[in-house]
C-alpha positions in Angstrom: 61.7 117.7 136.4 58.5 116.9 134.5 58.7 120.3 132.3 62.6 119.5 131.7 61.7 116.0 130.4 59.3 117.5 127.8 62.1 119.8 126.8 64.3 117.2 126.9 62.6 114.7 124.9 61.2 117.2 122.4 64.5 118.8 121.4 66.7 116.3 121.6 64.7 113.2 121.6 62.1 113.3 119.0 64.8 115.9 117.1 67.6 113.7 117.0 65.2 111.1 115.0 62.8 112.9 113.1 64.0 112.5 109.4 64.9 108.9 110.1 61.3 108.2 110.9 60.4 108.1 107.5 62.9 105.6 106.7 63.6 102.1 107.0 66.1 99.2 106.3 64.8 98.9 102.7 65.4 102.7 102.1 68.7 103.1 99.6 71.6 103.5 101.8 72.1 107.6 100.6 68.9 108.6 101.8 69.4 107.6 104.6 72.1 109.4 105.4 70.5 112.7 104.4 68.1 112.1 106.7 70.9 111.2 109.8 72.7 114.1 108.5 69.5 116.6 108.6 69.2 114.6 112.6 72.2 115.1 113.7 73.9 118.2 112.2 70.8 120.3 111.5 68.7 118.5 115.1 67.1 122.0 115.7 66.2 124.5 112.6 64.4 127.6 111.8 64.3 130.7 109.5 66.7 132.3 112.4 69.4 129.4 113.4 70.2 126.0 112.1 71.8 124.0 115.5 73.7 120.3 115.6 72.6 118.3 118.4 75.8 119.1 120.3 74.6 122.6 120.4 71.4 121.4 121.6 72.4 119.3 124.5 74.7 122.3 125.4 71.8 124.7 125.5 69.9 121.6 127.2 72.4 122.2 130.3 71.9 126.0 130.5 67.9 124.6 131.2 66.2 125.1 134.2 65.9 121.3 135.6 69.0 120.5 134.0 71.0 120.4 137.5 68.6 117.3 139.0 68.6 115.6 135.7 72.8 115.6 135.0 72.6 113.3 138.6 70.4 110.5 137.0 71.6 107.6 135.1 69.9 108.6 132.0 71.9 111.4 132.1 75.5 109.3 132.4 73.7 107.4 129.1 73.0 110.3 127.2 76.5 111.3 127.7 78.2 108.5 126.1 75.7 108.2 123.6 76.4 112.0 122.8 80.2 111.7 122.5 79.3 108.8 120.0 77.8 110.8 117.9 79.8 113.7 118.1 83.1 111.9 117.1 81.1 111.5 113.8 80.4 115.3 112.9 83.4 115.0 110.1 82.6 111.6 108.8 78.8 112.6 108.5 80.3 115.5 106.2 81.3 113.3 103.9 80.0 110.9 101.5 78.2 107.7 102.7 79.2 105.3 104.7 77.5 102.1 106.0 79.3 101.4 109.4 79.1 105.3 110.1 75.5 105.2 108.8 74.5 102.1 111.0 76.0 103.1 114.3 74.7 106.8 113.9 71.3 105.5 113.5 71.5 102.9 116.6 72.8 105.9 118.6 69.9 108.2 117.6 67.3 105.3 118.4 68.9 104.8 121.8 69.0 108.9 122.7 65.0 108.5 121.5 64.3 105.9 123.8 66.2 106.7 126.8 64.8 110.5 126.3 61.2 109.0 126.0 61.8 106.8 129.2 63.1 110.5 131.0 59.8 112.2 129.5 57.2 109.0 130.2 58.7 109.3 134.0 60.2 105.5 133.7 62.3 105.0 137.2 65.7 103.3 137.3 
């Protein structure tokens, strides 16, 4: 599963945070949320295709690995912490706002670590 985690952690993990990264509680409230909205609705990018991360983690299950992984707990995690962020797709269309903002960003930090845990081979 070692070459899954990598994938795993490199296109959803790392992807799902990567504009937040330079960010912090002191940034103004609307730059931040360009930088979830780049995260979550544009996760995976490229002259060719633009991807949200629920595409990702779809094309994440059509991965070779992906059947030993889905029987893990991380997996049953990154489940719920997926359907989080997917039921805010329409609100992160819009304009700001702080309780989206907040809980999109604790659910990207989460999907990061638990992917990290997956990658760094952490048992549970």
């Amino acid at each position: 599963m070692t070459n899954f985690a990598d994938i795993l952690y490199h296109d959803l993990g790392k992807a799902v945070v990567l504009m937040q990264l330079w960010t912090d509680e002191t940034t103004p409230d609307s730059i931040r949320w360009d930088a979830i909205k780049d995260d979550v609705l544009r996760t995976r990018r490229d002259s060719q295709m633009v991807l949200n991360v629920g595409q990702v983690w779809a094309q994440l299950q059509k991965t070779a690995g992906w059947s030993e992984f889905s029987e893990t707990d991380f997996c049953g995690q990154l489940i719920e912490l997926m359907g989080v962020l997917v039921s805010h797709f329409d609100a992160l269309e819009g304009s700001c706002n702080r309780k989206v903002l907040m809980d999109v960003e604790r659910t990207c930090r989460a999907i990061h670590g638990i992917t990290k845990e997956v990658r760094d081979g952490v048992e549970r």
